[in-house]
PDB file with one MODEL, atoms N, CA, C and O in Angstrom:
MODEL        1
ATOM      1  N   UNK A   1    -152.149 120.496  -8.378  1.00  0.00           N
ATOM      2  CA  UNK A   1    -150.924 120.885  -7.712  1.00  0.00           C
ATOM      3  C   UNK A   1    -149.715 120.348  -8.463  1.00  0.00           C
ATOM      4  O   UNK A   1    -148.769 121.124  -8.600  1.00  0.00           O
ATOM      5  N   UNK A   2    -149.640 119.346  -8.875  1.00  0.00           N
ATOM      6  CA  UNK A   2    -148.453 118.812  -9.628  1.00  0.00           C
ATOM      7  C   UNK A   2    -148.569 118.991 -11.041  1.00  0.00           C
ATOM      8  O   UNK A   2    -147.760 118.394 -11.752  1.00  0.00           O
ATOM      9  N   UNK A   3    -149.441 119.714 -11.565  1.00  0.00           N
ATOM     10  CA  UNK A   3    -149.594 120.551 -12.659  1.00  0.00           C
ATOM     11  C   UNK A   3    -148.691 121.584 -12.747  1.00  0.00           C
ATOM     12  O   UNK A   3    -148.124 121.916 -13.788  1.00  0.00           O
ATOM     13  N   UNK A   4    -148.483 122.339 -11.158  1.00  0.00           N
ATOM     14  CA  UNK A   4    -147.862 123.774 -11.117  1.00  0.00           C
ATOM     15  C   UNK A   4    -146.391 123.219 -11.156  1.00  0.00           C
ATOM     16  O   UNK A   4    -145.528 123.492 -11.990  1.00  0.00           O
ATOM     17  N   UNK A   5    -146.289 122.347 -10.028  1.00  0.00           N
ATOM     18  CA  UNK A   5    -144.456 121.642 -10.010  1.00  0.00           C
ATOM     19  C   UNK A   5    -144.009 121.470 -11.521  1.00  0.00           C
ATOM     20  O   UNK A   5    -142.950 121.937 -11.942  1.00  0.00           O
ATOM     21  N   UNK A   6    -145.078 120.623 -12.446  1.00  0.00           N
ATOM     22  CA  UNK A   6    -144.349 120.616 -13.850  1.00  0.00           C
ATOM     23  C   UNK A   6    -144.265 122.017 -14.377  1.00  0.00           C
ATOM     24  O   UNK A   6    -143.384 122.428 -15.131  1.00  0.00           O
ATOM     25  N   UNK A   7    -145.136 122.612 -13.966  1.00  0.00           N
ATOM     26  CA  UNK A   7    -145.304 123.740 -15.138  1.00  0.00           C
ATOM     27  C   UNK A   7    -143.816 124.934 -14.840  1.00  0.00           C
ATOM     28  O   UNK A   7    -143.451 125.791 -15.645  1.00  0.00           O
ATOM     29  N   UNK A   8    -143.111 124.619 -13.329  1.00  0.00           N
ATOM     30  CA  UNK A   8    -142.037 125.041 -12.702  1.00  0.00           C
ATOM     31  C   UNK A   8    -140.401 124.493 -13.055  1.00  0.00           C
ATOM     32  O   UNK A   8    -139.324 125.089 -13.039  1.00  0.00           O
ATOM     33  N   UNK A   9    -140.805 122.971 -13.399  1.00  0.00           N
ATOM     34  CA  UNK A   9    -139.794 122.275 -13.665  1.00  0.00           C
ATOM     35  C   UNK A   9    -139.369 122.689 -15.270  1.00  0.00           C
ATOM     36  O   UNK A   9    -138.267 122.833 -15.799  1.00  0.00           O
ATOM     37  N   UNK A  10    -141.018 122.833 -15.888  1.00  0.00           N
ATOM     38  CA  UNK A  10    -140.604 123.557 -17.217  1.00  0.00           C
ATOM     39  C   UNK A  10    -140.215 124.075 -17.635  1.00  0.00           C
ATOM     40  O   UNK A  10    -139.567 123.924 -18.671  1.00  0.00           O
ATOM     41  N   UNK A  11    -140.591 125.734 -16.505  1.00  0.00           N
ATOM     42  CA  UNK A  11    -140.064 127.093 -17.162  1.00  0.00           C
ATOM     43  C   UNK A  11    -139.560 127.400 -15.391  1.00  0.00           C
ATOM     44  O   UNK A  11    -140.198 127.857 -14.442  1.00  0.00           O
ATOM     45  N   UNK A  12    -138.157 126.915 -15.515  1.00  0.00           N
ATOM     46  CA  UNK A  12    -137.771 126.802 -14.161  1.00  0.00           C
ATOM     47  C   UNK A  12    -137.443 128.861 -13.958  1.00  0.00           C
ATOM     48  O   UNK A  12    -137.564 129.496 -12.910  1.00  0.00           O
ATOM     49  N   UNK A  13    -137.168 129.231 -14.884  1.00  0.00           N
ATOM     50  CA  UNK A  13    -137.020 130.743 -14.816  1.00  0.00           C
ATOM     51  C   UNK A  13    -138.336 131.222 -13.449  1.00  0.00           C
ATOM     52  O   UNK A  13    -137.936 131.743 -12.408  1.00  0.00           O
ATOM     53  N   UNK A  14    -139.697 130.977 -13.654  1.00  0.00           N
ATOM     54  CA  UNK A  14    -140.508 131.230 -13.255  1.00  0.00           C
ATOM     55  C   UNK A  14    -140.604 130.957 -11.227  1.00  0.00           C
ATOM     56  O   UNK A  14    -141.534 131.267 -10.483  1.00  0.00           O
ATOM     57  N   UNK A  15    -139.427 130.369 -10.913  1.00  0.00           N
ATOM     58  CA  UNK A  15    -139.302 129.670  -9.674  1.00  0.00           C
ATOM     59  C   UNK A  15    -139.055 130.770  -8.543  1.00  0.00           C
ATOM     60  O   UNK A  15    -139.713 130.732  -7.503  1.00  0.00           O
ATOM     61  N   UNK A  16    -138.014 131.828  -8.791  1.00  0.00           N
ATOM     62  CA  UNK A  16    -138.455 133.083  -8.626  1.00  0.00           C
ATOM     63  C   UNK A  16    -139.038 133.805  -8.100  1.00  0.00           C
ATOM     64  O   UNK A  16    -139.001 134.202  -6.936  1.00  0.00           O
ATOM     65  N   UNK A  17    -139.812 134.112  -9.165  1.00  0.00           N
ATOM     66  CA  UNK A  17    -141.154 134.855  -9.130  1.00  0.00           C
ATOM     67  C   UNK A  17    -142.515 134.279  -8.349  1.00  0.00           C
ATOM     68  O   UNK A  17    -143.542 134.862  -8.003  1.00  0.00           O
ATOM     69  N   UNK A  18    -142.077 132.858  -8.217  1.00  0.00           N
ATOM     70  CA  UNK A  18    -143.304 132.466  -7.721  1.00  0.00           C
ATOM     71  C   UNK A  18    -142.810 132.062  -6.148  1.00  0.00           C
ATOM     72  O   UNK A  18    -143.652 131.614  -5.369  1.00  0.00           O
ATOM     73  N   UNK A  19    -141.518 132.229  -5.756  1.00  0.00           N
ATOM     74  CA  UNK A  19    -141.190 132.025  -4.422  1.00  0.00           C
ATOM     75  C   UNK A  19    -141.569 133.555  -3.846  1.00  0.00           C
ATOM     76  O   UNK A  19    -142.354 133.776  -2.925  1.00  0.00           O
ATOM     77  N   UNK A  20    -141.062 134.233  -4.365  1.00  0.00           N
ATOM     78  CA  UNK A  20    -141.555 136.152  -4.216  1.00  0.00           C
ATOM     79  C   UNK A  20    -142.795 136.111  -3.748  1.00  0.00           C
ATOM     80  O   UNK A  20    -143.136 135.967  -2.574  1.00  0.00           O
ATOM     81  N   UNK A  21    -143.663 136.281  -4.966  1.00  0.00           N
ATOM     82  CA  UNK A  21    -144.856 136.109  -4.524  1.00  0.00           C
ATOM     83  C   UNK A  21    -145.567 135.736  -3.392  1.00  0.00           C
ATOM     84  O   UNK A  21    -146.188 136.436  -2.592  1.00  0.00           O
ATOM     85  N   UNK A  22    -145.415 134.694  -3.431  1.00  0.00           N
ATOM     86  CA  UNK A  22    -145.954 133.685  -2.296  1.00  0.00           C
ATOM     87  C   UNK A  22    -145.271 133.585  -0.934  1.00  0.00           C
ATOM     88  O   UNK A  22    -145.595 132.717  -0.124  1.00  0.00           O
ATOM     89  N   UNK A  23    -144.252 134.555  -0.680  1.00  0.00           N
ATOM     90  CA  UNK A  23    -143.653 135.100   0.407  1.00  0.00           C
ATOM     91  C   UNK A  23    -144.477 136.161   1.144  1.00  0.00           C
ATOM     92  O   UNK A  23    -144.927 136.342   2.276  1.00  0.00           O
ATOM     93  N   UNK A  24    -144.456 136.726   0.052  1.00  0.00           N
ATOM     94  CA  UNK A  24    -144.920 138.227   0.441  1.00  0.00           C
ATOM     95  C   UNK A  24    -146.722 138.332   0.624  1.00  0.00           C
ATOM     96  O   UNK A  24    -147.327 139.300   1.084  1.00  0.00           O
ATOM     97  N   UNK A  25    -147.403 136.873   0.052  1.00  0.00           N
ATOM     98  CA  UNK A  25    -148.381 136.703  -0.106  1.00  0.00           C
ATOM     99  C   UNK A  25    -148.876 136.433   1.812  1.00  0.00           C
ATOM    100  O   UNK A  25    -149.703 136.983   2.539  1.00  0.00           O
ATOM    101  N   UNK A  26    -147.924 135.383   2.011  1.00  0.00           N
ATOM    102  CA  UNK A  26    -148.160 134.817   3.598  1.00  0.00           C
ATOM    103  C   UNK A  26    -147.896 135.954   4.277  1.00  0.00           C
ATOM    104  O   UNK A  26    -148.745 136.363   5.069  1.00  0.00           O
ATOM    105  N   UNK A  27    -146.448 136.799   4.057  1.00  0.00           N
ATOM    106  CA  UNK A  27    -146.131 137.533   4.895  1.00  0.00           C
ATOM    107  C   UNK A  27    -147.183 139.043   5.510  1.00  0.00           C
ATOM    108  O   UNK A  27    -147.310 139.644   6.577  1.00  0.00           O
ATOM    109  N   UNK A  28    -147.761 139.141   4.117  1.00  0.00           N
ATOM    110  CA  UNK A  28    -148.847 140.160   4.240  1.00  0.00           C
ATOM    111  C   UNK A  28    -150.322 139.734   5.195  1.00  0.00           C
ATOM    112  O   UNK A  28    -151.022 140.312   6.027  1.00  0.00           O
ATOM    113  N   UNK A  29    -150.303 138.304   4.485  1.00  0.00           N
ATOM    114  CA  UNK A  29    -151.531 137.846   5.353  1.00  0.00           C
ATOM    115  C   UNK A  29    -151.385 137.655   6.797  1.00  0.00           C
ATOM    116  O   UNK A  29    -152.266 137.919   7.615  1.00  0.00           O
ATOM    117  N   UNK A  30    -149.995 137.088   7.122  1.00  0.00           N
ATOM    118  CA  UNK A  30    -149.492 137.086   8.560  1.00  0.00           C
ATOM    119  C   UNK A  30    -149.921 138.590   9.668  1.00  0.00           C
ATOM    120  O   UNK A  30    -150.321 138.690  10.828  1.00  0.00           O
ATOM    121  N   UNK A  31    -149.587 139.557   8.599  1.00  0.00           N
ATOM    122  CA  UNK A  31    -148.952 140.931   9.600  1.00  0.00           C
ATOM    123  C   UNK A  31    -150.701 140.880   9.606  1.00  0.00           C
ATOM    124  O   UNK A  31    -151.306 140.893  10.679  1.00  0.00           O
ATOM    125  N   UNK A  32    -151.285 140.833   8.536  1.00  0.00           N
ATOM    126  CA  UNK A  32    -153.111 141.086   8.413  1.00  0.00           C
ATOM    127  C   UNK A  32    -153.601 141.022   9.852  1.00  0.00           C
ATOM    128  O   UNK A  32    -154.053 142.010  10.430  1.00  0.00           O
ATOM    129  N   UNK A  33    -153.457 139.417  10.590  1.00  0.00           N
ATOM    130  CA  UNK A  33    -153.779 138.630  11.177  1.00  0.00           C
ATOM    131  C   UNK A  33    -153.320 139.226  12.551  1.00  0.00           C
ATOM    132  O   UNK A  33    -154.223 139.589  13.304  1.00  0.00           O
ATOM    133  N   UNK A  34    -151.858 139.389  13.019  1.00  0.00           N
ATOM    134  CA  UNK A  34    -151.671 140.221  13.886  1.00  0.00           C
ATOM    135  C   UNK A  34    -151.742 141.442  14.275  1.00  0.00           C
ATOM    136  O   UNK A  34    -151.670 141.835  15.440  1.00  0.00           O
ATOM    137  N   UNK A  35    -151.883 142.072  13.330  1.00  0.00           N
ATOM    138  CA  UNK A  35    -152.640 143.956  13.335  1.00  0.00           C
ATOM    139  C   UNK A  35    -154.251 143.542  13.975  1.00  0.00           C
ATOM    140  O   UNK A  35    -154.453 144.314  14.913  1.00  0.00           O
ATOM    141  N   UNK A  36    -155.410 142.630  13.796  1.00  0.00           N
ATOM    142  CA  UNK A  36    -156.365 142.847  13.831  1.00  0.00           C
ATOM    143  C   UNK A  36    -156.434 142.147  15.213  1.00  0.00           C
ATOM    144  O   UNK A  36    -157.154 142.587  16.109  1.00  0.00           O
ATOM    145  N   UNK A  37    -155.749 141.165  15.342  1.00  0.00           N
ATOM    146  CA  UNK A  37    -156.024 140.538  16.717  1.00  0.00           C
ATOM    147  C   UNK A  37    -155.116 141.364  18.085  1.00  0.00           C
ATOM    148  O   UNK A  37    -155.566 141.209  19.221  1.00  0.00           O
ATOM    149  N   UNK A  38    -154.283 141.927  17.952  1.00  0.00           N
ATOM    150  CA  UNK A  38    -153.202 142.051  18.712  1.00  0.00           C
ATOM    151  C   UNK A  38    -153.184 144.180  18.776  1.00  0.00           C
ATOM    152  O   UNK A  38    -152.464 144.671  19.645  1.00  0.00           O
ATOM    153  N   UNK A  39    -153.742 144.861  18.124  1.00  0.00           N
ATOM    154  CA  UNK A  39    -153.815 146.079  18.105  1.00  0.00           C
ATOM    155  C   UNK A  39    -154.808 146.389  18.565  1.00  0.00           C
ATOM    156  O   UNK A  39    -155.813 145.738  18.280  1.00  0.00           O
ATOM    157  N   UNK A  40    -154.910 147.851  19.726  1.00  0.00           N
ATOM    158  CA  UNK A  40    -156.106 148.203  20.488  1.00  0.00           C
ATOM    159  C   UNK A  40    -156.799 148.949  19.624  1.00  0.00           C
ATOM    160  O   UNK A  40    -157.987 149.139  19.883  1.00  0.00           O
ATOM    161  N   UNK A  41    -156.279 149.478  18.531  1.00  0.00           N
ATOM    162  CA  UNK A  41    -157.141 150.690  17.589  1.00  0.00           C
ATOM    163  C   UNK A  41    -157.920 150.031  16.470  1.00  0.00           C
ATOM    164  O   UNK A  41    -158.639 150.580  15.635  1.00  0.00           O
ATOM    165  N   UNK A  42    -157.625 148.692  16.624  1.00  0.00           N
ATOM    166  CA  UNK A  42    -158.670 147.465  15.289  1.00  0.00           C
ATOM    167  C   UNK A  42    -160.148 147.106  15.848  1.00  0.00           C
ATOM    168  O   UNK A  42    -160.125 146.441  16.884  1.00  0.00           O
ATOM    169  N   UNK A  43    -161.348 147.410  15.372  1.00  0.00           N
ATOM    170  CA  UNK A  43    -162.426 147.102  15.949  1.00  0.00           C
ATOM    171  C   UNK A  43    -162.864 146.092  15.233  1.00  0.00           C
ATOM    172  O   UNK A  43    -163.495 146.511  14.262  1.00  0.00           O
ATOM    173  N   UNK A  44    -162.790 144.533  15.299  1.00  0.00           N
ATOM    174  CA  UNK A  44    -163.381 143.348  14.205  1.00  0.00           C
ATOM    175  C   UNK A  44    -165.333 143.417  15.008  1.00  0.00           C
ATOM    176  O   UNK A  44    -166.040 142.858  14.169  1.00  0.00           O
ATOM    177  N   UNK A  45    -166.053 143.797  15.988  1.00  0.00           N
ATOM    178  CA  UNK A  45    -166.979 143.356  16.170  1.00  0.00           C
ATOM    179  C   UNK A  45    -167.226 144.660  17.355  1.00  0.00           C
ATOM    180  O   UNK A  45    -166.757 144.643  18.493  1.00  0.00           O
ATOM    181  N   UNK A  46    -167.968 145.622  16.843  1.00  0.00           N
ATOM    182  CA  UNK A  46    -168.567 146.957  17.446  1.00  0.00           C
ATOM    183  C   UNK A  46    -169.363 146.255  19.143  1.00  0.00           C
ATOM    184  O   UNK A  46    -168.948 146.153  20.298  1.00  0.00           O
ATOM    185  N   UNK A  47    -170.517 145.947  18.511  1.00  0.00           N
ATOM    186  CA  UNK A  47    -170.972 145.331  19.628  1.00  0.00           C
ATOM    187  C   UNK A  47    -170.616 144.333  20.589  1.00  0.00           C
ATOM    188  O   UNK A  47    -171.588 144.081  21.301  1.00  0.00           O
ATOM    189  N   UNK A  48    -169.621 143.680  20.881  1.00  0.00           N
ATOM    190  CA  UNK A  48    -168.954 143.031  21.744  1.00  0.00           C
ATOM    191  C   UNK A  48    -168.445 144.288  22.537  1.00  0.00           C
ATOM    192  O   UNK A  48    -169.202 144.781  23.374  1.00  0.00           O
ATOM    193  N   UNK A  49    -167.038 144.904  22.290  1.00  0.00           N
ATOM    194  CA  UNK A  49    -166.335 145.796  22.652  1.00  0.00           C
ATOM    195  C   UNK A  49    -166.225 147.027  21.980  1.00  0.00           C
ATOM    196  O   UNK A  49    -165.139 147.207  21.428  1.00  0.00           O
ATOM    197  N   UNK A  50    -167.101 147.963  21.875  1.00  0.00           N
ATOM    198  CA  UNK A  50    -167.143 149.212  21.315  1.00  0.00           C
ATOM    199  C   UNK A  50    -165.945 150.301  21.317  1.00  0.00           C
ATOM    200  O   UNK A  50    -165.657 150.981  20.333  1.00  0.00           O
ATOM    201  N   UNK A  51    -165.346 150.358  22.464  1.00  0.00           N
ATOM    202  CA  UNK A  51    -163.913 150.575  22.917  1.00  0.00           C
ATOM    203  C   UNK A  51    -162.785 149.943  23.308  1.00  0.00           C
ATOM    204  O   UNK A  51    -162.265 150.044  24.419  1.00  0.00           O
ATOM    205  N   UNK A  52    -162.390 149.267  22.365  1.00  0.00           N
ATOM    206  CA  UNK A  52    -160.934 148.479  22.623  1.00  0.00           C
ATOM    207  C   UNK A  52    -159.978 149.171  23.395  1.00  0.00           C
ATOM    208  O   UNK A  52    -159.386 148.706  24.370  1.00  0.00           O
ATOM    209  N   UNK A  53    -159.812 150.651  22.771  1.00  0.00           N
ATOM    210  CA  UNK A  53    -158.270 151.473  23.156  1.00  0.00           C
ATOM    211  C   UNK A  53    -158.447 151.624  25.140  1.00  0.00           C
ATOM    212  O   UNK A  53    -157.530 152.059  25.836  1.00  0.00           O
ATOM    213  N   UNK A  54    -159.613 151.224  25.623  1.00  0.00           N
ATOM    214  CA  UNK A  54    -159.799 151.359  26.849  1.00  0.00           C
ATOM    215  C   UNK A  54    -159.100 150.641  27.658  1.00  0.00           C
ATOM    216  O   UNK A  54    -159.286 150.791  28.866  1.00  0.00           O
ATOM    217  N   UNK A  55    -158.361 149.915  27.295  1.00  0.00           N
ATOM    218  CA  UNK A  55    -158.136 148.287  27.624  1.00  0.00           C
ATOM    219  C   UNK A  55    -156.648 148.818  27.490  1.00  0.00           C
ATOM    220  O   UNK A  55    -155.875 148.103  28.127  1.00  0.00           O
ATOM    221  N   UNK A  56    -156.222 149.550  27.037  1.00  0.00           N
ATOM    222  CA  UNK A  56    -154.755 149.832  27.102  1.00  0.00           C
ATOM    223  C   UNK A  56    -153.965 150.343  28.812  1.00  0.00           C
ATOM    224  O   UNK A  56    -154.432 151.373  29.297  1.00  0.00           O
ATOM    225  N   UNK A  57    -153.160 149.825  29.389  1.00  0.00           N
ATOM    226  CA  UNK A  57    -152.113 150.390  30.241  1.00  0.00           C
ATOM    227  C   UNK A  57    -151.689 151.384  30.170  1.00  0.00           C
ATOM    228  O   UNK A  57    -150.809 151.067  29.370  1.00  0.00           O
ATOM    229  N   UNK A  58    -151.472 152.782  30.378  1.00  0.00           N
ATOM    230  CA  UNK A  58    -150.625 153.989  30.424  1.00  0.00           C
ATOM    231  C   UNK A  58    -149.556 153.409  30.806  1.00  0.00           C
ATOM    232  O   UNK A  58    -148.574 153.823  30.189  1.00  0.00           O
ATOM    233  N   UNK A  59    -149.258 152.353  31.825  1.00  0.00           N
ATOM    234  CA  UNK A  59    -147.799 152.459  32.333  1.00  0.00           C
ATOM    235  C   UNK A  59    -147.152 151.587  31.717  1.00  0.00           C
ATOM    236  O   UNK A  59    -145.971 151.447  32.035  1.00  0.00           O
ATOM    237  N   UNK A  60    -147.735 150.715  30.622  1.00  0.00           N
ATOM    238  CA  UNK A  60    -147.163 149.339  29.916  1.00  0.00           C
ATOM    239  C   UNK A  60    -146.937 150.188  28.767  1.00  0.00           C
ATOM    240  O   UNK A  60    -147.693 151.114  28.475  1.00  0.00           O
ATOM    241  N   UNK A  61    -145.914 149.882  28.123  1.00  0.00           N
ATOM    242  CA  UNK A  61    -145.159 150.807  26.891  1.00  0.00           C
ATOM    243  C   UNK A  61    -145.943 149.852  25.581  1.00  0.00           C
ATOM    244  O   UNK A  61    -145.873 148.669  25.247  1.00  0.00           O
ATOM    245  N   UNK A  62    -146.566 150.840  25.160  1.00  0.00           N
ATOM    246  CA  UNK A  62    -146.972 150.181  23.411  1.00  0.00           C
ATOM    247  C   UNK A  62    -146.081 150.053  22.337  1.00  0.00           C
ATOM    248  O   UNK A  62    -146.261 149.311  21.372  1.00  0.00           O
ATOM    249  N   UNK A  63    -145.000 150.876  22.539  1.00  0.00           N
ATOM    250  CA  UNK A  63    -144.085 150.512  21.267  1.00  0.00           C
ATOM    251  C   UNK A  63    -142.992 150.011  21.678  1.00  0.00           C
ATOM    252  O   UNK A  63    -142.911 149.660  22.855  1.00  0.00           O
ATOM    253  N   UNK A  64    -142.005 149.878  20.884  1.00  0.00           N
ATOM    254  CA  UNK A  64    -141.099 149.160  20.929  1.00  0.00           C
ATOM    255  C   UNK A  64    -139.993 149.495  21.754  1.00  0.00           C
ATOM    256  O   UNK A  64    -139.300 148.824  22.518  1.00  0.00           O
ATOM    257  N   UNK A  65    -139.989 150.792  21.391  1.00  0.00           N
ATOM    258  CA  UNK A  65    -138.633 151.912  22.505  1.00  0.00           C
ATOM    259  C   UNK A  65    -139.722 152.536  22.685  1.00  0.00           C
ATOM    260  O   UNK A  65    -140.682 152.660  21.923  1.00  0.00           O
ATOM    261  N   UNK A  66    -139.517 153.010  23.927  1.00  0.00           N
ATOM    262  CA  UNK A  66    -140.447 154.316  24.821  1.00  0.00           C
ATOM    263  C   UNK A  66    -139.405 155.100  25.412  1.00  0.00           C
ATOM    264  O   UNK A  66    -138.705 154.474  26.208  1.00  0.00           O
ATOM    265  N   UNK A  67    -139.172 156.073  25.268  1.00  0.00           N
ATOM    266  CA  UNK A  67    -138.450 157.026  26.173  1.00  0.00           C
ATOM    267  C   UNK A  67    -138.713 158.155  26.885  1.00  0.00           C
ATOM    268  O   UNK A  67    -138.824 159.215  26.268  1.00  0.00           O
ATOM    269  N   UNK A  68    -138.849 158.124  28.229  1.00  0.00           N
ATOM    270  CA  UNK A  68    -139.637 158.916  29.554  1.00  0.00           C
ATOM    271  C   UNK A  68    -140.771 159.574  28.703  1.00  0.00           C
ATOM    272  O   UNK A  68    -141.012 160.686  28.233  1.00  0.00           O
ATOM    273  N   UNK A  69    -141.373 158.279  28.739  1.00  0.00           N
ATOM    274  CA  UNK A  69    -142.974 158.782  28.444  1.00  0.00           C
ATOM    275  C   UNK A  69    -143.608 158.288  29.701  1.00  0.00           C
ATOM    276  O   UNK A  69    -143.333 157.209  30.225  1.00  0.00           O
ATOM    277  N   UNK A  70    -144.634 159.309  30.228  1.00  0.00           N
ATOM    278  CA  UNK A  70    -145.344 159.001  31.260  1.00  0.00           C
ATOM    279  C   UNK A  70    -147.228 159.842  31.001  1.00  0.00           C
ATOM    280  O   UNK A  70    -147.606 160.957  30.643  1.00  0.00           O
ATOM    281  N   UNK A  71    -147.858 158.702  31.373  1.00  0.00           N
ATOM    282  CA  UNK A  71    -148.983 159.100  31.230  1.00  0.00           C
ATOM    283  C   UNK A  71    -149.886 159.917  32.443  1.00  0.00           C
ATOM    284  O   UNK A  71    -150.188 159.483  33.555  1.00  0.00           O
ATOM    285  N   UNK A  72    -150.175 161.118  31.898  1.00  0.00           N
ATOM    286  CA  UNK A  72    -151.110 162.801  32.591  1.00  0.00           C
ATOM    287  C   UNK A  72    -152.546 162.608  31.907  1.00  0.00           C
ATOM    288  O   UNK A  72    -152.778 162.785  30.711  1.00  0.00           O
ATOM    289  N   UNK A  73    -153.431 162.228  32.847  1.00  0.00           N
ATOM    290  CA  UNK A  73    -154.952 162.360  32.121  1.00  0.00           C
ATOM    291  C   UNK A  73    -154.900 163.979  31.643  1.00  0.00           C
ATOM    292  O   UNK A  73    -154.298 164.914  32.172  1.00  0.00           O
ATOM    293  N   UNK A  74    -155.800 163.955  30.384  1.00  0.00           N
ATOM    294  CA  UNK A  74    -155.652 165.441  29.971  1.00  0.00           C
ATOM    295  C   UNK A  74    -157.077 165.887  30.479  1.00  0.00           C
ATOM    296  O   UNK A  74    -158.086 165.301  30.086  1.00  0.00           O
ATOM    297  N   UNK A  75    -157.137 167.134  31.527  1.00  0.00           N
ATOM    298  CA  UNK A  75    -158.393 167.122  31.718  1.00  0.00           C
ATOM    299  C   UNK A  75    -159.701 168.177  30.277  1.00  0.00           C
ATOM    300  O   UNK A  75    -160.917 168.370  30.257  1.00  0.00           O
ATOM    301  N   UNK A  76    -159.025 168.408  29.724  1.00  0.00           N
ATOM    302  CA  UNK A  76    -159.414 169.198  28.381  1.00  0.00           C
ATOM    303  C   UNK A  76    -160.153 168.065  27.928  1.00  0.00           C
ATOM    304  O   UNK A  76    -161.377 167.930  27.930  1.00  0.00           O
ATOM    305  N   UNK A  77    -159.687 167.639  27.721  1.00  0.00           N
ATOM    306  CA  UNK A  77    -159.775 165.779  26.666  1.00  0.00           C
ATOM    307  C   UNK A  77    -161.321 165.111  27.138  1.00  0.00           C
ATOM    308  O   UNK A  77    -162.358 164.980  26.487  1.00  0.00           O
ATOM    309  N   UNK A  78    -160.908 164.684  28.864  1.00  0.00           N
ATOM    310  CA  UNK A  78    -162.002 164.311  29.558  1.00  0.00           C
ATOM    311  C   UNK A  78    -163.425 165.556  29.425  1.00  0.00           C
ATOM    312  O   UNK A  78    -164.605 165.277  29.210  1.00  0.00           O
ATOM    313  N   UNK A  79    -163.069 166.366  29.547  1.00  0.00           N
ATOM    314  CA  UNK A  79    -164.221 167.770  29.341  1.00  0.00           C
ATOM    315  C   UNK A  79    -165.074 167.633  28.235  1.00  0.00           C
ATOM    316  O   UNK A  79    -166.297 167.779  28.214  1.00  0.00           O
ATOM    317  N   UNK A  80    -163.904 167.179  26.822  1.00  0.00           N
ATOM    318  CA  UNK A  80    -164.213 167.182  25.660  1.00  0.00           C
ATOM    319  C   UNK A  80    -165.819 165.700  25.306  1.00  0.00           C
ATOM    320  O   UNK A  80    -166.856 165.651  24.645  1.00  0.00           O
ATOM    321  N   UNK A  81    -164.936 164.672  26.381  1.00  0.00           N
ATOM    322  CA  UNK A  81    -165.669 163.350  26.469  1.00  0.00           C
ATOM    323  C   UNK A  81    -167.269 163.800  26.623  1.00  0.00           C
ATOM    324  O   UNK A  81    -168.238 163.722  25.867  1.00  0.00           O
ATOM    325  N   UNK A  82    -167.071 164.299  27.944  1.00  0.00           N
ATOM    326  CA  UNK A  82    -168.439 164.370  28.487  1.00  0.00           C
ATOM    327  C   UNK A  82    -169.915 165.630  27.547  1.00  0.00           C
ATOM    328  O   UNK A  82    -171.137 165.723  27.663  1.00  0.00           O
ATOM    329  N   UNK A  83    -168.652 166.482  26.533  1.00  0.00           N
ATOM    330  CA  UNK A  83    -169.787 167.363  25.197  1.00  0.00           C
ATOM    331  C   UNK A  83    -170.135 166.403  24.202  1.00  0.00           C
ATOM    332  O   UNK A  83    -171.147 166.550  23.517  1.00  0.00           O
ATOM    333  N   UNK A  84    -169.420 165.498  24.083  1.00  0.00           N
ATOM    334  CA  UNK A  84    -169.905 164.592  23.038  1.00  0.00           C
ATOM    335  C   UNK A  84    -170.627 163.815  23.243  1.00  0.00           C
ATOM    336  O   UNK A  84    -171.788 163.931  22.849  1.00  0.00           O
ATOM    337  N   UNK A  85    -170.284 162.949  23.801  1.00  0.00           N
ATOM    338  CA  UNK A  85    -171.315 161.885  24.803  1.00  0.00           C
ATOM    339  C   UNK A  85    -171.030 160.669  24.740  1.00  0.00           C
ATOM    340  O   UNK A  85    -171.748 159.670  24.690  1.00  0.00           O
ATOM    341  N   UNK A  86    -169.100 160.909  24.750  1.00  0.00           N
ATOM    342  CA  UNK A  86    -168.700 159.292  24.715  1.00  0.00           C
ATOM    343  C   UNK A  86    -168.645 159.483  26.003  1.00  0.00           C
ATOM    344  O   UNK A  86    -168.853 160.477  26.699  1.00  0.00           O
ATOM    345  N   UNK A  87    -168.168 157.813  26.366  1.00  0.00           N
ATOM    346  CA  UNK A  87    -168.340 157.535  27.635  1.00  0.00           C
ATOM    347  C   UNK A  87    -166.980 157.715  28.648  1.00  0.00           C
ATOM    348  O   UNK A  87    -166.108 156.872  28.438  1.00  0.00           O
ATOM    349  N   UNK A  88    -166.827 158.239  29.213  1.00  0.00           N
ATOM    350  CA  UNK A  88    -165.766 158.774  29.888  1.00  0.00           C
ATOM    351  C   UNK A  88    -164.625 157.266  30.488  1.00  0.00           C
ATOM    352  O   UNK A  88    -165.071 156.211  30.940  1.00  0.00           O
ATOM    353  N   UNK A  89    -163.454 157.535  30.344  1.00  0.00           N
ATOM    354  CA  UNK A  89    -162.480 156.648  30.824  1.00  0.00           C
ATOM    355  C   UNK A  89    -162.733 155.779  31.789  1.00  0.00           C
ATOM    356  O   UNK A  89    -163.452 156.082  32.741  1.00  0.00           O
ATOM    357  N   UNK A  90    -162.034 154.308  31.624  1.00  0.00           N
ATOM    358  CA  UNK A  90    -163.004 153.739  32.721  1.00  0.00           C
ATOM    359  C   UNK A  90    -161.920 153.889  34.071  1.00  0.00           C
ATOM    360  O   UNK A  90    -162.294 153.775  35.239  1.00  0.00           O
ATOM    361  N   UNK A  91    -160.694 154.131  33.705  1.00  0.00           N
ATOM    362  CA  UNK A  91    -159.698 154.196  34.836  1.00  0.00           C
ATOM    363  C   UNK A  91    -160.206 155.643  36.140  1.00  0.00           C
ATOM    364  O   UNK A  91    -159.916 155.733  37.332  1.00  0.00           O
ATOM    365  N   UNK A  92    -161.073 156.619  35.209  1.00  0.00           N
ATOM    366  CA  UNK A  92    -161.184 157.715  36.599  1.00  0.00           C
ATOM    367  C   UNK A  92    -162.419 157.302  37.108  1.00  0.00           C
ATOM    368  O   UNK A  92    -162.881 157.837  38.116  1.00  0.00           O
TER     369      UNK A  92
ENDMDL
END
């Protein structure tokens, strides 16, 4: 580690580039970390919870601005559920 500080103090030009980096390094790993824990459409482990997005609120707003959005079960949709052979919504 105090290899890199000299090797910074040396070629201080390089201070930079290596604050950049290593910004964007955390910052990427950060958003990583909250996309997978915190999003209903991320599956980290099938067999625990096979359907995350189930777990979502219709009446709790997912984004940031919502404007007169209101949630209509689609009954097409549900029709569609039951030809395939996923498992139908757990709210009906």
């Amino acid at each position: 580690m105090s290899m890199i500080f000299r090797a910074l103090r040396k070629n201080y030009e390089l201070v930079p580039l290596v604050t950049i980096v290593s910004c964007s390094v955390t910052m990427s790993t950060s958003a990583m970390f909250y996309f997978a824990y915190q999003k209903t459409d991320v599956v980290i482990r099938k067999t625990k919870n096979p359907f995350p997005y189930y777990k979502i609120d219709p009446n709790k707003p997912q984004k940031l601005l919502t404007l007169g959005q209101k949630y209509v079960p689609d009954e097409q949709l549900e029709k569609l559920r039951k030809e395939i052979g996923s498992p139908p919504h757990p709210r009906h």
